[in-house]
Structures are given as structure tokens and as C-alpha cells.
C-alpha positions as CSV (number, residue, x, y, z in Angstrom):
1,X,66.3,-37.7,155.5
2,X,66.0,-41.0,153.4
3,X,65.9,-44.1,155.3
4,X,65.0,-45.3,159.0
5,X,65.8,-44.9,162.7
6,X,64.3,-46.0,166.1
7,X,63.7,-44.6,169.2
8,X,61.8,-46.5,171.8
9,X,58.9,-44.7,173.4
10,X,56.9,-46.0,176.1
11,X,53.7,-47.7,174.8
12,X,50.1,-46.1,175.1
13,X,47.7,-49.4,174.4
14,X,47.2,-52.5,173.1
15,X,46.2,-54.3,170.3
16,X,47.3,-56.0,167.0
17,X,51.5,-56.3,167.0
18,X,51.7,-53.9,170.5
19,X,54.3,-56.3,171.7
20,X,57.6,-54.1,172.6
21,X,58.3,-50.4,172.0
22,X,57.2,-47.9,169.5
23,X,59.5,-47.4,166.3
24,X,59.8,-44.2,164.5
25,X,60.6,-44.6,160.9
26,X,61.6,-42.0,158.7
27,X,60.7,-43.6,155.0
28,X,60.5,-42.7,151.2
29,X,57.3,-43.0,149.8
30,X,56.4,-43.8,146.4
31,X,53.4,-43.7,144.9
32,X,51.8,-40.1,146.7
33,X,50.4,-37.6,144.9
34,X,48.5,-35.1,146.6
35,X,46.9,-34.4,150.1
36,X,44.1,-37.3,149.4
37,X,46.6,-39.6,149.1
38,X,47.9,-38.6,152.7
39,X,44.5,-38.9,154.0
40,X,44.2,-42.6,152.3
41,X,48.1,-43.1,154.1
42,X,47.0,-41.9,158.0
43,X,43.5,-44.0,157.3
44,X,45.3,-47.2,156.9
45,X,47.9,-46.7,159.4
46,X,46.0,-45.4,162.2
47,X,44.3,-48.7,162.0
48,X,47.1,-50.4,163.6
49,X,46.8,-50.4,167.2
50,X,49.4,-47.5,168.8
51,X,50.4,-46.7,165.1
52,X,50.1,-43.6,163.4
53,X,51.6,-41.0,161.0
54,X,53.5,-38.4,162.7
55,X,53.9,-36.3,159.9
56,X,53.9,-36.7,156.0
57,X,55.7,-34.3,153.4
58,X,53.5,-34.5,150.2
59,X,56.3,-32.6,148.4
60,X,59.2,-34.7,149.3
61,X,56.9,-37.8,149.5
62,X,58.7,-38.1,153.3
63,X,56.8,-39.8,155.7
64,X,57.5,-40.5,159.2
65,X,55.4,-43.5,161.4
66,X,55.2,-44.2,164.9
67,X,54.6,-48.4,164.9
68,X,55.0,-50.8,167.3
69,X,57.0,-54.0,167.3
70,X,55.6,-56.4,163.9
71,X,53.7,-53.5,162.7
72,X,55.6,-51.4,159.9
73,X,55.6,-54.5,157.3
74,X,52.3,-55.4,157.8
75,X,51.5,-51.3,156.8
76,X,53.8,-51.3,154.5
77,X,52.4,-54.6,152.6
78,X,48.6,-52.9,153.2
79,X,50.0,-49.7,151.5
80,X,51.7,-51.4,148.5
81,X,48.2,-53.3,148.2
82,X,46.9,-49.8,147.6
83,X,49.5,-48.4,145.5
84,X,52.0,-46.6,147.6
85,X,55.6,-48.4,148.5
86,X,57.5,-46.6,151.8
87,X,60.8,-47.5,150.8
88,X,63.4,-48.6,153.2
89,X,67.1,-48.0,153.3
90,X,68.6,-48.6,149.7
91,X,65.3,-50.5,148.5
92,X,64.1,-49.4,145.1
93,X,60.3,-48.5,144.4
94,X,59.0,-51.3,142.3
95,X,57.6,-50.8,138.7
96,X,53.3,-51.7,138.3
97,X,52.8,-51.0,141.6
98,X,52.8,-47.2,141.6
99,X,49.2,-45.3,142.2
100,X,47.0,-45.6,138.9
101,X,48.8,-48.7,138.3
102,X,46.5,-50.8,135.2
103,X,47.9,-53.5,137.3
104,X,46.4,-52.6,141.0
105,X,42.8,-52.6,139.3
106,X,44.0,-55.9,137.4
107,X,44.0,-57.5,140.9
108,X,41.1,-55.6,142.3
109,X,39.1,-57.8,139.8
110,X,41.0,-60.5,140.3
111,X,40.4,-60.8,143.7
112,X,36.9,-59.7,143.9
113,X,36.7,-62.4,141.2
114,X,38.7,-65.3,143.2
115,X,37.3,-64.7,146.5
116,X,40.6,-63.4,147.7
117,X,41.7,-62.8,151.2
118,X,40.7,-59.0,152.4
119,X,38.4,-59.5,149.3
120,X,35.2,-61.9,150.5
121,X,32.7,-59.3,151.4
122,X,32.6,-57.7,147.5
123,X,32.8,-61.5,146.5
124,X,29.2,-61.9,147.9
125,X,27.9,-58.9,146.4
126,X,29.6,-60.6,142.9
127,X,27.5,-63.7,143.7
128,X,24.2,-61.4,144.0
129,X,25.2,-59.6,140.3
130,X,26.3,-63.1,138.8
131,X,22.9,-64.8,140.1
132,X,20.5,-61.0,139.1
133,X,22.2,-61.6,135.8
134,X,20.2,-65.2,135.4
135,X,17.0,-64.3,136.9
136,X,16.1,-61.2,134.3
137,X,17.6,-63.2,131.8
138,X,15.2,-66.2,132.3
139,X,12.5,-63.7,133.4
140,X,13.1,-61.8,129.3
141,X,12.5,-64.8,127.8
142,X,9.5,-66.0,129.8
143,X,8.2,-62.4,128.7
144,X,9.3,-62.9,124.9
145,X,7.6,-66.1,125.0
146,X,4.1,-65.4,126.5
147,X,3.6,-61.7,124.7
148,X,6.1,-60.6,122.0
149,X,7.6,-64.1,120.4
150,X,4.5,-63.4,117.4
151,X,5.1,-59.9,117.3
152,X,7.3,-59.2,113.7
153,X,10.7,-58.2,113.9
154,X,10.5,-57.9,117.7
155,X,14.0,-59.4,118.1
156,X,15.8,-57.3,115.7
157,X,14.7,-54.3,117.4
158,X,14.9,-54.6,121.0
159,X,17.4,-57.7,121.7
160,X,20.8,-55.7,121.5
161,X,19.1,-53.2,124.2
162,X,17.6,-55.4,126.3
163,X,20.5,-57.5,126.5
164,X,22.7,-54.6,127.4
165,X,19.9,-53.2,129.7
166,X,20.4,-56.5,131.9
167,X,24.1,-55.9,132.3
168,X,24.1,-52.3,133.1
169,X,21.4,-52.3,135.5
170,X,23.1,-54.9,137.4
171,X,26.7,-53.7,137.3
172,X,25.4,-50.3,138.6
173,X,23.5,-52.1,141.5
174,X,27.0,-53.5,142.5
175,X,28.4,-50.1,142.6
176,X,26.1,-48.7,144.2
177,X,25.7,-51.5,147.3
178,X,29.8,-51.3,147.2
179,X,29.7,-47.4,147.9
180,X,26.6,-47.6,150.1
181,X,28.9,-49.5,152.6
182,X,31.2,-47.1,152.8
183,X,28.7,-44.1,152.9
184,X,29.9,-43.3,156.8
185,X,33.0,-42.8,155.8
186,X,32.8,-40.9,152.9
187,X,34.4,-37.4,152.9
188,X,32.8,-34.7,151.4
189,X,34.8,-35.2,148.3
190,X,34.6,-38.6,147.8
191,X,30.2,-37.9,148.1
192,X,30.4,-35.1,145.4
193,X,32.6,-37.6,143.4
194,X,30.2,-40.6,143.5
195,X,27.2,-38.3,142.7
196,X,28.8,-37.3,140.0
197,X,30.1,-41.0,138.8
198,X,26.5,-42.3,139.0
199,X,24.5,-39.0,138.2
200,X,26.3,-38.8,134.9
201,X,27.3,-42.8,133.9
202,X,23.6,-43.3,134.6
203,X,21.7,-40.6,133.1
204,X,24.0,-40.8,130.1
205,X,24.0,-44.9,129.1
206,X,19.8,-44.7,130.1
207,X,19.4,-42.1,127.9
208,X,21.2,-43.6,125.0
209,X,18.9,-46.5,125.4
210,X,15.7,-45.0,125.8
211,X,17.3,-42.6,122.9
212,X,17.5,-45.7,120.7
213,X,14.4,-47.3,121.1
214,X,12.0,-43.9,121.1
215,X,13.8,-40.9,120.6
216,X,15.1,-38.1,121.7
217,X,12.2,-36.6,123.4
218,X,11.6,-39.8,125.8
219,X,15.3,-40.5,126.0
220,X,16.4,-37.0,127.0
221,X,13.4,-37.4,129.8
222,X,14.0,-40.7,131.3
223,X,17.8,-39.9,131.1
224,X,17.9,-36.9,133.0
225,X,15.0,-38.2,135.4
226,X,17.5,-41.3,135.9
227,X,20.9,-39.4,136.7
228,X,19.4,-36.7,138.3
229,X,17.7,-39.5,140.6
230,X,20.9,-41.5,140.4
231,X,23.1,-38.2,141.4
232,X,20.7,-37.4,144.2
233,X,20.5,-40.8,146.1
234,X,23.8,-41.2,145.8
235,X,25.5,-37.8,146.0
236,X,23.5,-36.7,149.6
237,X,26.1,-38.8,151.8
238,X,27.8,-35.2,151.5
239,X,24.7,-33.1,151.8
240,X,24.0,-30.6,149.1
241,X,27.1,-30.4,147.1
242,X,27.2,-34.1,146.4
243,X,23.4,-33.4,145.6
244,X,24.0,-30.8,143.3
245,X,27.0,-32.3,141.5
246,X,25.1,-35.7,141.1
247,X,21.8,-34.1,140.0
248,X,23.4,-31.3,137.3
249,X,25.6,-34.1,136.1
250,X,22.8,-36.6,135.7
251,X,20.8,-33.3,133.8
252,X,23.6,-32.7,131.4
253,X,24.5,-36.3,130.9
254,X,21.2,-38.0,130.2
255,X,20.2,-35.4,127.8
256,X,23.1,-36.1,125.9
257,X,22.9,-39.8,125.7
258,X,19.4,-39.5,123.9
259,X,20.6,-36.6,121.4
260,X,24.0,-39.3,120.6
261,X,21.7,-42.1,120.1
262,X,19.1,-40.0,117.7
263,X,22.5,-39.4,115.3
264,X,24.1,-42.0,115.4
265,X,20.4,-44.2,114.2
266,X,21.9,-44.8,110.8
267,X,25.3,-44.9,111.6
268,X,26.0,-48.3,113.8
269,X,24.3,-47.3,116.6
270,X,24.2,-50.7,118.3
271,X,27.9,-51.4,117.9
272,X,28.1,-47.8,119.5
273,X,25.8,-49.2,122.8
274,X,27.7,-51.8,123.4
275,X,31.1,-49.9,123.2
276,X,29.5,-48.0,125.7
277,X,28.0,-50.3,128.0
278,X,31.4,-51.9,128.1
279,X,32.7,-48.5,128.9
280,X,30.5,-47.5,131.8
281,X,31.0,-50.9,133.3
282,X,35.0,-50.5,133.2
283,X,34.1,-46.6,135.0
284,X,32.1,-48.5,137.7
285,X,34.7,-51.1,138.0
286,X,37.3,-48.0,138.6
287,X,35.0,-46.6,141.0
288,X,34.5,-49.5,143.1
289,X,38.4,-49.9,143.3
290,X,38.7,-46.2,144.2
291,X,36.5,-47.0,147.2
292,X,38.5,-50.3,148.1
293,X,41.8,-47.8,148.4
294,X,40.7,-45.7,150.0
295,X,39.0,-47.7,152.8
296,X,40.2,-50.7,152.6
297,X,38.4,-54.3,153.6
298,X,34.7,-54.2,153.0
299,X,33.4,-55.6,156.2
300,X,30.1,-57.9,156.0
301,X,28.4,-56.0,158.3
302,X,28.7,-53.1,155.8
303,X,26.8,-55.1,153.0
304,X,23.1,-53.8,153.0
305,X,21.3,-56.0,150.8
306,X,20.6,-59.4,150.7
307,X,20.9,-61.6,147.4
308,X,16.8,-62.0,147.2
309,X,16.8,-58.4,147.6
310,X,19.7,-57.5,145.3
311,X,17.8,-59.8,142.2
312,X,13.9,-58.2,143.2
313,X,15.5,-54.6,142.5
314,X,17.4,-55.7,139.6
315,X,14.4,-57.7,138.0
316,X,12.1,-54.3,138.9
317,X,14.3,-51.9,137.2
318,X,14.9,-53.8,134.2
319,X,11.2,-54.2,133.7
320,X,10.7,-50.8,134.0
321,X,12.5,-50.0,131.8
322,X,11.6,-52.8,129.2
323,X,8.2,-51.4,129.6
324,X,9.6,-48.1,128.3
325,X,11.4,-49.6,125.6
326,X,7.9,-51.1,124.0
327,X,5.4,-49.3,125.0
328,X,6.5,-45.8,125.5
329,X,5.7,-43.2,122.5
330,X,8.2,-42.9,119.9
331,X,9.3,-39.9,117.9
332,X,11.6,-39.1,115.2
333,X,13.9,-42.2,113.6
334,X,14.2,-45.3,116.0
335,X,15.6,-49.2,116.0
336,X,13.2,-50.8,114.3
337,X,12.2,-47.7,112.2
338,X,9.4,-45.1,113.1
């Protein structure tokens, strides 16, 4: 039945908006798809105090809620914040707001951006990236200066990928310390998902890289070495199936990112690199705002790393993999030429 009704119950604890007796609501949801979106529904209600889902009908997007006095609007605003409306009597679902919603990740940026309220944890972690970004930047061009600034055509070879390098291996840091928060709560899904997001986003922009600037030999290598690490260290939250998925992923993808970047040599292949840079970033963006929906405020507490910390690893990776770039053999047609 569309709509609402209340029947008091006595109440059985106390917390945020207990005040009074408990109303069940019989509501219209929009915006449900499938049983993860019910799990993603309970989560956020049962965090109210006394509150909780009494049943949900993923077929007739019916749900009903036990809440207590003050407590239904604040779900139902939390909800809509994640893409799902419960309707009440004669109220329309609102348009941009629906689940997938370009909109909902608009203002997932936007607030992770603008320090937003329920948004000042991944703000931080933004401050880390923002300030990693300035330190490898400054630390390239101390390197260029002191060892490769005489060396001919240096520039034209390697700035488009070190430039890009920079960006990626920071934005995956941010992903990575964003899910790493929420590894506890992870299901075994959403573990075989991330393993898979990093496994194969990693292996496959690494390898294009390495691809570019010595071939397809040391590229396929160092790409699948990357996502298979990338899919294991990230994928294990779920124990072997997030392993697996992250590791054959990261195999299949890294591979593949060195063999694309050995055709596409004579064929704008640095245009191509940063269409895909851009890409992967806009993947781990979606990622990260997957993770905010489905649980919710990042609490400080959660945040692992520390902004020295965050800049060290980012500064180390990126010299790595500089260090590959230059010195590692190369094979076949290359930037540069070879």
C-alpha cells in the first residue's frame, strides 16, 4: 500500500530523536534497484537509534520503517543524499536525484571539494593529494635540474608521462586511503569489486606508461606486476575472491596497457595518455563515491595516513617509477624513438 500510517509501540532505547513512540511508515521508494541497494537502505537506517527496516520489497520498491519521533526526515534527507527518495503520500519522486544520478557524483566532488558538512574527513585526504601533487612536482624539477636538464631532447620525451605519472599516482593514493577506511565494512562484494577497480585501472594506465617509454616487454612486466600488486593489497579485505579478482584483472589489464601503447607509438599516443589518465581518474572518483553511498560519513578516526606520510609514498612511487622510465631497457619503437 502507497503511503503512510502510525502505530505507536512502546520504545526499546535511546538515542538520537528517541523522544516519543515508534512510527511505522509504509513508503514508496524511488531510486532501488536491486538487493545491494536494500542493504545500502537497512545500513543507513539502522543507524538511527530504535530505527530500522521492517521489511523492503525490492520488486515493488515498498518499504516499511519503524522510527521514532524526528527520525523519518532526517532518513529520508540521508537517503535522498545517496540517491533513493521514500515518497510520502501524493509526493512525486524528484528528477536528478534518482540512483546513478551525474548529478549525485556532481555533489560528491563538490563537497569533498568545499569542505561540506558530512564531507570533512575526505576533505583532509584532498588536502594530502592537493599538497603530494606540489611536493613531486618541485621534487621533478629539482631532478631535471641537477641530472637530465643537459641531456638532448629529454623534455620531449618524458614530460607528457611524467606529468601524468604525478597525477595518477596521487589520485590512486586517495582511492586507495578512501577505501582503506572502510575496509571493516566491506562486504565480500564490494572487496572483489575494489580489487578489481584497482587491479585493473592500475595495471592498465602503468602499463601504458611504461609501454610508452620502453616497450612492450617492460610495460607488459611492470603493468601486470603493478595491478596484480594493486589487486592483491586491495582485493584481500574479502579474502581470496577479492584476491583473485584483483590479481587476474591487474594480469589481463597491465598487459594490455603496454601492447595499446606499443600501437598507438605513431599514432598520437600522448593525446591517447592523457585521455586516459583523465579517464581513470573520473573511475576512481566513481569509486570513491560508491564507497561514500554505501557507508556513508567517513569518520576521522577511519583516515590511516597522515599528510607527511601520504606525500613520502607518493614522492616514492613516482620516483620509482621515473627511474623506470629513464633507465629501464627499451625495446621495439618508443617516445623519443629507439
Amino acid at each position: 500500500m502507497k503511503g503512510s500510517r502510525s502505530e505507536p509501540v512502546p520504545e526499546t532505547g535511546t538515542g538520537r530523536g528517541s523522544a516519543g513512540s515508534v512510527t511505522v511508515s509504509e513508503l514508496t521508494l524511488h531510486g532501488m534497484h536491486c538487493e545491494s541497494c536494500a542493504r545500502i537502505i537497512e545500513r543507513t537506517v539502522s543507524r538511527y537509534d530504535g530505527a530500522r527496516v521492517a521489511s523492503i520489497d525490492t520488486a515493488d520498491n515498498r518499504v516499511v520503517i519503524e522510527s521514532r519521533q524526528g527520525q523519518l526526515e532526517a532518513i529520508r534527507n540521508e537517503l535522498r543524499a545517496k540517491g533513493y527518495q521514500l515518497l510520502l503520500p501524493d509526493e512525486r519522486a524528484a528528477e536528478g536525484f534518482e540512483a546513478g544520478s551525474p548529478r549525485r557524483g556532481l555533489e560528491f566532488v563538490m563537497g569533498v571539494a568545499l569542505n561540506a558538512r558530512g564531507f570533512e574527513t575526505e576533505h583532509v585526504l584532498l588536502r594530502y593529494a592537493v599538497g603530494a601533487v606540489a611536493i613531486v612536482l618541485a621534487a621533478q624539477a629539482v631532478l631535471y635540474a641537477a641530472l637530465f636538464r643537459s641531456t638532448p631532447g629529454f623534455l620531449d620525451t618524458y614530460w607528457s608521462v611524467t606529468l601524468l605519472t604525478v597525477f595518477s599516482v596521487v589520485a590512486f593514493l586517495f582511492a586507495y586511503h578512501h577505501s582503506n577506511a572502510f575496509r571493516k565494512s566491506s562486504s565480500c562484494m564490494t572487496g572483489m569489486m575494489t580489487g578489481m577497480t584497482f587491479g585493473m585501472a592500475g595495471g592498465f594506465l602503468i602499463g601504458a606508461f611504461v609501454g610508452a617509454t620502453n616497450g612492450m616487454f617492460l610495460g607488459s612486466i611492470v603493468g601486470l606486476a603493478t595491478g596484480m600488486s594493486l589487486g592483491y593489497v586491495t582485493g584481500r579485505s574479502c579474502g581470496v575472491m577479492g584476491v583473485m579478482e584483483g590479481m587476474m584483472g591487474g594480469l589481463m589489464a597491465g598487459t594490455m596497457g603496454a601492447m595499446l601503447s606499443a600501437m598507438l607509438i605513431y599514432d598520437r599516443l600522448v593525446p591517447f595518455l592523457v585521455i586516459l589518465t583523465v579517464t581513470e581518474a573520473v573511475i576512481m572518483a566513481a569509486y570513491s563515491y560508491m564507497l561514500h553511498k554505501e557507508f556513508g560519513t567517513m569518520r576521522r578516526s577511519d583516515l590511516r595516513v597522515s599528510g607527511p606520510e601520504f606525500a613520502t609514498l607518493a614522492l616514492a612511487l613516482d620516483m620509482a617509477l621515473t627511474v623506470i622510465y629513464v633507465f629501464g631497457p627499451k625495446t621495439g619503437y618508443v617516445l623519443g624513438g629507439g
